[in-house]
N, C-alpha and C positions, 0 to 999 in steps of 0.2 A: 504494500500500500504506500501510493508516493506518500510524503511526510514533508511539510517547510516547516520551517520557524518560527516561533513566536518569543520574540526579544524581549527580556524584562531586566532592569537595571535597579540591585539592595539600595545600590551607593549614590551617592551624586558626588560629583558628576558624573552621567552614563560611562565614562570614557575613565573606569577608576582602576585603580591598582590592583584589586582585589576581582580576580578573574575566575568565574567557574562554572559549569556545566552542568545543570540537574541528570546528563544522559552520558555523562565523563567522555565527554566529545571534545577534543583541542579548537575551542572557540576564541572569538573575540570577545565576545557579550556574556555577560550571564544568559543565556537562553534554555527556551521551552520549546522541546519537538511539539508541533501541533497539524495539524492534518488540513494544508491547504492554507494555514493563515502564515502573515506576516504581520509583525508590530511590533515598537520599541513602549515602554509604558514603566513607569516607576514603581517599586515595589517599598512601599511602608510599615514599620512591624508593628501602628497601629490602624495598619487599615482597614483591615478586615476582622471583624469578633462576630463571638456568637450571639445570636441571640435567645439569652435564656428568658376503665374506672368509668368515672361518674359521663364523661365528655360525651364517649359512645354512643352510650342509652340516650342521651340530651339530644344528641343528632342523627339518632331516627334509628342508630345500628346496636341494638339488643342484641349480645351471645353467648350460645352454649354451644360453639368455635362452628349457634346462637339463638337466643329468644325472641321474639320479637314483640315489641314495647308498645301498645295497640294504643296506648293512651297518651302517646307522645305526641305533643303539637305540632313538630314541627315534622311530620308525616312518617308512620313507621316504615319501616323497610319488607316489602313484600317478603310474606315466606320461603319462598325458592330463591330471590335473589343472592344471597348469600354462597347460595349450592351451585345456585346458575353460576358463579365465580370462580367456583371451588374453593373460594375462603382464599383466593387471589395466588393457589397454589402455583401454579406455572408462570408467576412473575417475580421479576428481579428486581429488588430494590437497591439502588444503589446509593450508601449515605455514607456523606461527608462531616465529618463531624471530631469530636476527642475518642474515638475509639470506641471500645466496645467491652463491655465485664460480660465474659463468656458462660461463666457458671452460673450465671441468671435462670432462672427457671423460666424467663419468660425468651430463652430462645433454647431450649430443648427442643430436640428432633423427634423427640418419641412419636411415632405412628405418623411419621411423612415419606410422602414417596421417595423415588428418586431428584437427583438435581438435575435441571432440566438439562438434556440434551447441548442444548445452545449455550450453556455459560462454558467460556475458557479466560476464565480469572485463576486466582491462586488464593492460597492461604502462607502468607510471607510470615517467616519466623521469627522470633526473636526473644529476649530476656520476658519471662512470666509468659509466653505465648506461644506455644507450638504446634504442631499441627492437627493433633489433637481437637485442638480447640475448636476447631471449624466441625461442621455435622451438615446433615442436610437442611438446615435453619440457615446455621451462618455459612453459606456457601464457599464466601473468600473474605479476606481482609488485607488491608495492605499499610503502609504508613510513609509520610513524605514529612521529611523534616530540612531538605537542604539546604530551601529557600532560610528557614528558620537560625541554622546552624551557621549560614554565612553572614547572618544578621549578629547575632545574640555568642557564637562559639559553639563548642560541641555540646551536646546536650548535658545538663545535671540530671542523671539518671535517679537522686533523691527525690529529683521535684517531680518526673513525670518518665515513663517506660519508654525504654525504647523500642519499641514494637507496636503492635496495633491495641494492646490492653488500656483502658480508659482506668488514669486517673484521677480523671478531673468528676466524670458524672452525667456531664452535659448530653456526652454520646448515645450512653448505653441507655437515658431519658426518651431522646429523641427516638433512637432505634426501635425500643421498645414498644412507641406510643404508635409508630407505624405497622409493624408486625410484629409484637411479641405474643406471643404463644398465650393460651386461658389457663391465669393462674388464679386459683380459689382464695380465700383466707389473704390476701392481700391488703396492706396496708400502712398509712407514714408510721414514725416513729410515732407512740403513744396509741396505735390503733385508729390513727382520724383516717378517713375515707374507706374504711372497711371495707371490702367484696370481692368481686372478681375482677382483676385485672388482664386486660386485653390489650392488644392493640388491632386496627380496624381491620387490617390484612393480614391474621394470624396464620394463614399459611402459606403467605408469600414469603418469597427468599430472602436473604440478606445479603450483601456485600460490601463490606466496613473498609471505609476510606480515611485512616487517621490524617487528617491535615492541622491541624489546632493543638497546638502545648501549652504549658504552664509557663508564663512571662518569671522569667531568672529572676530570683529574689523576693518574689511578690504570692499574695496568698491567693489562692484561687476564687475567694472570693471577691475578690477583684477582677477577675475577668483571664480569659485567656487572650490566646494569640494567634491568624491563621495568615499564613504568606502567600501572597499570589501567584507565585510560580508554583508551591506545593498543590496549591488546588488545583492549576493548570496541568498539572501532572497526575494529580486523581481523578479530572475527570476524563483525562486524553485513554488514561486506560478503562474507566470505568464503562467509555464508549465501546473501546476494543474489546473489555470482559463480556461485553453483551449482557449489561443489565439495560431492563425495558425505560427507567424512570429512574430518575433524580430526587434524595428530598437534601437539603441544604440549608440548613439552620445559622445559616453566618451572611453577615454584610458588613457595605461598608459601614463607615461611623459619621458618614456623610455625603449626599450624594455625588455622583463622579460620571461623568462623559463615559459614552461606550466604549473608548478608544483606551482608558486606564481601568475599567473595570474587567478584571482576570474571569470572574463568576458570568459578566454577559457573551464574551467572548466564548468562551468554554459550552455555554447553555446553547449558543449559536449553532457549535458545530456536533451538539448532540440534536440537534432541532433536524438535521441533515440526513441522521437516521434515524427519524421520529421518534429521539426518546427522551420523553416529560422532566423539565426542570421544575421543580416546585421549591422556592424558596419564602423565608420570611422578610417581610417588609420592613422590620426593628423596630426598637425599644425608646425612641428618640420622641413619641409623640408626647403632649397633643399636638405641639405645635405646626404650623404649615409649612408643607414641602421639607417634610423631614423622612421620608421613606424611602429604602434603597432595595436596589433591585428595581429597578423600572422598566429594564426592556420588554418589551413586546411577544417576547419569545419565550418568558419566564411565568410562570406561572406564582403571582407575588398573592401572599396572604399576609393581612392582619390579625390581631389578635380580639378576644372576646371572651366574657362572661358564662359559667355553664350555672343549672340551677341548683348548686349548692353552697353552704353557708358553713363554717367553722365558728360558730357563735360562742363571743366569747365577754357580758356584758363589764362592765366596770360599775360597780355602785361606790358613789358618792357621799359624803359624808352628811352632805344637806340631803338625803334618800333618794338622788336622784339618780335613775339607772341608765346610766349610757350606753348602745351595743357597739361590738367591737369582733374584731376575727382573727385566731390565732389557729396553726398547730404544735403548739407548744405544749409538752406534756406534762413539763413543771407545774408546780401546784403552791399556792400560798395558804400558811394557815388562814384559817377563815375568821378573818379580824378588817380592821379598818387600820391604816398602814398611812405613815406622812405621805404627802403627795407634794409635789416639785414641779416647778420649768425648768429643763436644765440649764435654762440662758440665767437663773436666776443662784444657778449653783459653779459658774464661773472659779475654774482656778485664778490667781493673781496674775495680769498679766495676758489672761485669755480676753477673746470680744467674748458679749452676750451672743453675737450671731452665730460664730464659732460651737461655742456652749450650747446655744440651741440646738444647734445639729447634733452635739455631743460626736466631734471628732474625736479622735484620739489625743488623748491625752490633756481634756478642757476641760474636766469635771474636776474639781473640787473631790476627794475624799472626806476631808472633816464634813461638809456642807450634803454629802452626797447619803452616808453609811443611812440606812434601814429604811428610805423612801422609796415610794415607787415613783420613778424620772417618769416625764413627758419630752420624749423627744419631737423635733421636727425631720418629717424625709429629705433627703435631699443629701446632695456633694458627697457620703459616703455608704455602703452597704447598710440594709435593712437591719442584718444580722450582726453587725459589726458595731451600729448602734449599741446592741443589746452587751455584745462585749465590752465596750467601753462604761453599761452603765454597770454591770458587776466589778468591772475592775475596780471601780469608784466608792464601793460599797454599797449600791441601791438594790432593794431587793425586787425589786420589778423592776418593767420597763412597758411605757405607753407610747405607740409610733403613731403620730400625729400626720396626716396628710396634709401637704401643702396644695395651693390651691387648684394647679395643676394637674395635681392627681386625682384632686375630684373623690368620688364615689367609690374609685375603683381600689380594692385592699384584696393585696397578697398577702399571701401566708406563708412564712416561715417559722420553720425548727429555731426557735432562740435558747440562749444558753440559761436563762432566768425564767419565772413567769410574766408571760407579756401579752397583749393583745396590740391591735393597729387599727385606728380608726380613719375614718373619712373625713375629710376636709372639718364641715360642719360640727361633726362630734366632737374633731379637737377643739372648734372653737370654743365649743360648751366647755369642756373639761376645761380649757386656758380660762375662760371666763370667772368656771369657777375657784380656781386657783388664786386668781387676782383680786375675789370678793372677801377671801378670809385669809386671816394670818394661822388658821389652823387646818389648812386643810387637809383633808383625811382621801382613801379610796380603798378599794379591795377588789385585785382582778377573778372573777367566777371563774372556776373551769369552761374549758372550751367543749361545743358538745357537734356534732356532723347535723346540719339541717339539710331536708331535701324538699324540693319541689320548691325554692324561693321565686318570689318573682321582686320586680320584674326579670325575665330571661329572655335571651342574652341579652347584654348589655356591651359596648366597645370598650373595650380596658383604654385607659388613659395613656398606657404606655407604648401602645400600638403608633406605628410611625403614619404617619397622614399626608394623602396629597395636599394640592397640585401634585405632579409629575414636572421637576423641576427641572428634568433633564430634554424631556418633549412633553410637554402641555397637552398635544392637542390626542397622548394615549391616555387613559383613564389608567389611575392605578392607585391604591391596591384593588385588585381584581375580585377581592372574595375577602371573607372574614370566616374565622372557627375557632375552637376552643381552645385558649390559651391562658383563662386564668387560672392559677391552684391545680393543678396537673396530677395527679397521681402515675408515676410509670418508674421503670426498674432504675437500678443507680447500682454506683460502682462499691465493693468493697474495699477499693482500694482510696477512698474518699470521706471524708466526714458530708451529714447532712446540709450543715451550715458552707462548706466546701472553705471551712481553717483547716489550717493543719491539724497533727491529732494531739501535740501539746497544748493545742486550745481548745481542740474539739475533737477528745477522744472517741464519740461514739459511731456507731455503725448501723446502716440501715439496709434492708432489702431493696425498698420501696420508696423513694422519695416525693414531693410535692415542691415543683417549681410554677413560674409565670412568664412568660413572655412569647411573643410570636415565632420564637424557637420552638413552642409548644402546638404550636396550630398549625405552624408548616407540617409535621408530620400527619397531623389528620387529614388534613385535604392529598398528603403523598398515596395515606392510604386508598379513598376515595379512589383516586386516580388510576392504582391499583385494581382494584376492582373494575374499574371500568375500562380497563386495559385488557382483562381476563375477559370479559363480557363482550367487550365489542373489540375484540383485537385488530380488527381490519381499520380502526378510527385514526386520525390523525393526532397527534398532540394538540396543537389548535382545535380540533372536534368536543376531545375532552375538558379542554378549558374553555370550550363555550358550553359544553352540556351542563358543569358546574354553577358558569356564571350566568346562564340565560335560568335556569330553575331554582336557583337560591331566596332566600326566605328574607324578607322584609319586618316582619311584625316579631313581637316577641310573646310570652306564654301567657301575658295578658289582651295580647288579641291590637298590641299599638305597633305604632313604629318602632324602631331599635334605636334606642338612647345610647347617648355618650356617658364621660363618667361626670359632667354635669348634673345629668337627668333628665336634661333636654334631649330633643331631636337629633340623633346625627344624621351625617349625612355622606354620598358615595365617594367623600377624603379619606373616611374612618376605615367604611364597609365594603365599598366596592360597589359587586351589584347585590350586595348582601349577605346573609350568616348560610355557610353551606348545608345542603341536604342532600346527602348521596344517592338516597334512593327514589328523591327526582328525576337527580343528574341520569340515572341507568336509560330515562325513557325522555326524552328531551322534545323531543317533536322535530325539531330544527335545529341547526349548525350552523354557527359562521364558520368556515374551512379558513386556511391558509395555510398556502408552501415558504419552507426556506427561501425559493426566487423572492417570493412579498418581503421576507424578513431582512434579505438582501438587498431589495429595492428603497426598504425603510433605513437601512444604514448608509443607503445612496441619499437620501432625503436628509440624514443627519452631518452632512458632510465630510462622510468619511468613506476611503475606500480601502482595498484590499482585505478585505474579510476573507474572500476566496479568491485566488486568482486565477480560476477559472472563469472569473465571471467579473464582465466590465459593467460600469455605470453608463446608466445612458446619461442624456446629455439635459433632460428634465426628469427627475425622480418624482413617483407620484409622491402627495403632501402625505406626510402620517396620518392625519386625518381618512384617506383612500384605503387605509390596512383593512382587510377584513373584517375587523375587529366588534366582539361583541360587545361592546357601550362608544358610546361615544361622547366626547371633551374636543371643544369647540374655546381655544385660547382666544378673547380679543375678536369677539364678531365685531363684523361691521356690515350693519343691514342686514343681509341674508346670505347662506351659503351654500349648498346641495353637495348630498355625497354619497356614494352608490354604496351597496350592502347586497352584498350576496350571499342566500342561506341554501342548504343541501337539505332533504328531505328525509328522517331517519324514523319516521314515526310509522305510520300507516300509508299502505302503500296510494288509496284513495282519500288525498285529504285538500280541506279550504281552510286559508287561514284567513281571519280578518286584522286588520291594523287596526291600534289604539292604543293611545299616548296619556300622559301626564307633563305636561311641558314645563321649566324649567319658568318660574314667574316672569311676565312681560316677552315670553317667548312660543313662537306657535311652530310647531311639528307634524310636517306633512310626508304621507308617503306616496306614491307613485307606483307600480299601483296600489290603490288601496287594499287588493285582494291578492292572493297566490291560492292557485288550484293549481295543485302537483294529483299524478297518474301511477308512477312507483315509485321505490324507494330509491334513496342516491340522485336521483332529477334535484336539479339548482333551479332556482328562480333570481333572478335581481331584483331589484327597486332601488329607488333614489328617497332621499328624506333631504327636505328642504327645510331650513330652519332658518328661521327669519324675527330678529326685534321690531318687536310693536313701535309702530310711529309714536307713540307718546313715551316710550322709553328711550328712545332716540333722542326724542326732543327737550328731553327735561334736564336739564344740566347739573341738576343734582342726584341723577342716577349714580348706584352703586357702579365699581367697577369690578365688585366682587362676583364667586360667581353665584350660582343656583343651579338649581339640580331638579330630574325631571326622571324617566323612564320612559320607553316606548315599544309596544309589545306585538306580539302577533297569536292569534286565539284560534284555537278549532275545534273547543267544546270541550277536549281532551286534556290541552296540553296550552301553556302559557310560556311563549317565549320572552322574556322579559329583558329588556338593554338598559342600564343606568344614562342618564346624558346629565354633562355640567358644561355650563355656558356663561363664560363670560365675554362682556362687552369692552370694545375697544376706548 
């Protein structure tokens, strides 16, 4: 298979002393064999991070490997579907990520077939990992550290394996939450999320692509590390292993042109032989134009709310009971306990703001001993808080949301008893802190609540368009479960992810947050629908996703932010996934590689392939087949063509109808499609045009608004988000 290059430079300048080859090939550049590309691009050792049960049942997939959840809102999963998949046996998943803890019960081989035919991966050796370790679950694994190692030195084999075994956690989370196997009796430290532990495509494959280490010096719960050339090199093989689909729990830490992003390049040239990247969108929100991963050809998810509750109240000395969410198994006598700000327990010398955060080393001891702190979130780890307020002497700790984060409260394993409230509740508890010089409080145990509502809800930490990179694609595409996660974790890792001088303890089962967590659901999804409809395009299955996704939440509204308010398709996409919509979609928007290559000719950039020239006008991004559509800076009116494939019944009419985007009217052309069989395309045009009086008013927003526009045949609702702003 010919092979070019794909040039990436640790050092600056490109042209540096420090020479060397991920394929130990006598080069100039540091370079990446890559299949067909060429490109020089900078490599950062913080550009790329990860982003870090109940979820399943919540999104329609009940199992006993499965049941099926008749009373779920958000539509159950037909009884043979499941079977019709084979529990996504015959598919490869391929995840890049910290690795993998193999003796996890939730990748046990017992009672699966053989490994397909089609995979020619390996299972690479090395310290704690041998070949052993692989089974017909974990097909292969591999590990890429080079990029890592010409950055940072050879690796500290203390901080992290060198091999494919995951000491960090994040891996064997992710892995898990896509295909691991039905394990009973599951659950965090302390027993919180109790049951059976799944993941959506329990007998789909695995093949573990360690790219992500432990930053030299630093504790993991700080974050890891992923180098762009390492991942250009996991997924160059991960293509050649012949897994079906991608999931990719890492991005950048800010958005970045297609031309320096390693992860779109890479997704590009598995898009080549149709196989599914699903990545997450990060951890950067609420803010706007904070989400990575934006290409077109990626299949990007947000993060969201499932409907359970870790309830965990604080009662107040005035009797007033505030609720709060931990899983924290510690436990307070059951007394009334001094209560603090910790901006107000300042060592000498620290700021109050400082001390509010309760960084390291800002707490007061004499001021601190047998209080329960109120911290504020924010500048360091959730659980790191919790360690600075024992170090201090406090016997609790209360994590106070800042405003940003709204509503939405993670759960973490703390080393003390603690709970984490919502913006609002800290205010109360700061309120009442500041009303008496004696204030008191006492954290309840924490107890597992189901069925909360509202559900879902967008977690606050979920990154949010625009699409800062091209406007006029929509993105994030989709939204799924990503807060309070339940899925397997590494023995080779504390809960908290200190070290075990801080944090001796050890868990089976952990409970993390972040869009790290939902990318795997939508992988699995995908999965299944890859097993189901094999003949489908990657584009087919990220529109079956995104045109049938769910809008309202289990009280029958729209899907709120961590406000409480309305979101909207910055947060969600075209909404909170539902796989066993997705199986039966009605309609497709298709797209090939050529489009995907046309839209990198429209980005102005070329050589992605060099087979393949630009023409001399590339159509607009806007023209992408694409299932929603984001109209950056109208002016007047626009028209854009839309082509769907027909996968429903073979005799069907669909009709057009919209919800337009305020002050904006959406028209299609024609208004009807009557398809004959299945596979028959149809086109239309949608004309989108500002109202004359929104035109005219000089105090019009320049923000955007958001609309929908569907197509109906009694059956099936094909549903496209649209955002529209004005010039």
């Amino acid at each position: 298979m010919p092979k070019l290059l794909f040039f990436t430079a640790t050092n600056i300048p490109l042209m540096a002393s420090r020479l060397y080859s991920l394929h130990n090939k006598p080069l100039s550049y540091q370079c990446y064999e890559m299949e067909e590309v060429v490109w020089i691009s900078k490599s950062e050792p913080d550009k790329y991070t990860m982003h870090t049960t109940r979820s399943w049942e919540f999104s329609g997939l009940e199992e006993n490997e499965r049941i099926v959840n008749s009373n779920n809102h958000f539509g159950h999963m037909p009884a043979d579907l499941l079977s019709k998949a084979r529990y996504g046996e015959q598919v490869i998943v391929g995840l890049l990520d910290s690795g993998v803890w193999p003796e996890s019960e939730s990748f046990s081989d017992k009672g699966m077939g053989p490994i397909p035919k089609s995979w020619k991966g390996i299972c690479q050796t090395g310290p704690d990992f041998n070949s052993s370790h692989c089974n017909r679950k974990l097909i292969g694994a591999r590990y890429y550290l080079k990029g890592f190692e010409q950055y940072y030195g050879r690796l500290n084999t203390s901080e992290d394996y060198r091999s494919p075994r995951d000491k960090d956690g994040h891996g064997t989370h992710t892995a898990s939450t896509v295909a691991g196997r039905t394990v009973h009796g599951a659950s965090a430290l302390g027993g919180f999320a109790n049951g059976t532990a799944s993941g959506g495509a329990p007998l789909a494959r695995l093949a573990i692509y360690k790219v992500c280490w432990a930053i030299p010096g630093k504790q993991k719960a700080v974050g890891n590390t992923c180098f762009m050339e390492d991942m250009l090199a996991a997924m160059d093989d991960a293509i050649a292993d012949g897994v079906h689909l991608m999931s990719i729990s890492i991005g950048t830490t800010k958005p970045v042109n297609y031309s320096d992003d390693g992860i779109a390049i890479g997704a590009l040239h598995a898009a080549k032989k149709n196989i599914t990247v699903v990545c997450s969108a990060g951890n950067s929100g609420p803010g706007p134009g904070t989400l990575s991963n934006p290409a077109p050809w990626i299949l990007t998810v947000g993060a969201s709310s499932v409907d359970r509750e870790f309830r965990a109240p604080i009662v107040l000395g005035n009797g007033q009971r505030i609720m709060g969410e931990t899983v924290t198994p510690s436990k307070l006598r059951r007394k009334l306990y001094p209560l603090a700000y910790a901006a107000d327990l300042a060592k000498p010398g620290v700021s109050r703001t400082n001390a509010s955060l309760c960084l390291e080393n800002s707490l007061s001891p004499e001021k601190a001993k047998g209080k329960i702190i109120l911290c504020n979130r924010g500048n360091n780890s959730r659980v790191g808080k919790g360690k600075v307020v024992k170090q201090a002497g406090g016997v609790g700790y209360i994590l106070g949301n800042d405003k940003a984060s709204g509503g939405e409260v993670p759960c973490d394993a703390h080393f003390l008893p603690a709970t984490a409230l919502t913006y609002n509740n800290a205010m109360k508890v700061l309120k009442y802190i500041m009303s008496t010089k004696n204030a008191r409080a006492y954290i309840m145990p924490a107890r597992t609540v189901l069925h909360t509502k509202p559900a879902p809800s967008v977690a606050g930490f979920s990154s949010r368009g625009p699409n800062v990179i091209e406007p006029n694609i929509l993105k994030p595409d989709i939204t799924a479960p990503g807060l309070n996660i339940l899925a397997a974790w590494s023995g080779g890792d504390s809960p908290s992810k200190f070290s075990s001088d801080i944090d001796p303890r050890i868990v089976k089962y952990n409970i993390l947050s972040g869009t790290s967590m939902s990318c795997p659901h939508v992988a699995a999804a995908v999965a299944l629908l890859k097993a189901i409809h094999p003949t489908w395009s990657s584009a087919a299955i990220r529109s079956a996703l995104m045109t049938t996704a769910g809008l309202t939440n289990n009280m029958g509204e729209g899907l709120s932010d961590e406000t409480g308010g309305l979101a909207n398709s910055f947060s969600y996409g075209a909404g909170y996934f539902r796989p066993a919509k997705a199986a039966d979609p009605g309609l497709v928007y298709d797209a090939s590689y050529v489009d995907y290559l046309l839209h990198f000719c429209n980005s102005g950039l070329q050589g992605a392939d060099k087979s393949f020239k630009c023409p001399p006008n590339a159509p607009s991004a806007m023209e992408l087949n694409y299932p929603s559509l984001s109209i950056s800076k109208l002016v007047k009116t626009i028209t854009v063509k839309r082509t769907v494939t027909n996968v429903g019944n073979a005799k069907s009419v669909y009709f057009f109808e919209s919800k337009p985007p305020l002050g904006i009217s959406v028209e299609a052309s024609p208004s009807l499609l009557s398809f004959t069989h299945v596979g028959q395309k149809k086109s239309f045009t949608l004309t989108v045009k500002a109202r004359s009086e929104l035109l005219e008013n000089k105090n019009s927003t320049k923000e955007y608004s958001f609309g929908w526009y569907s197509w109906l045949d009694g059956n099936h609702v094909v549903r496209s988000p649209i955002a529209v702003s004005l010039a």
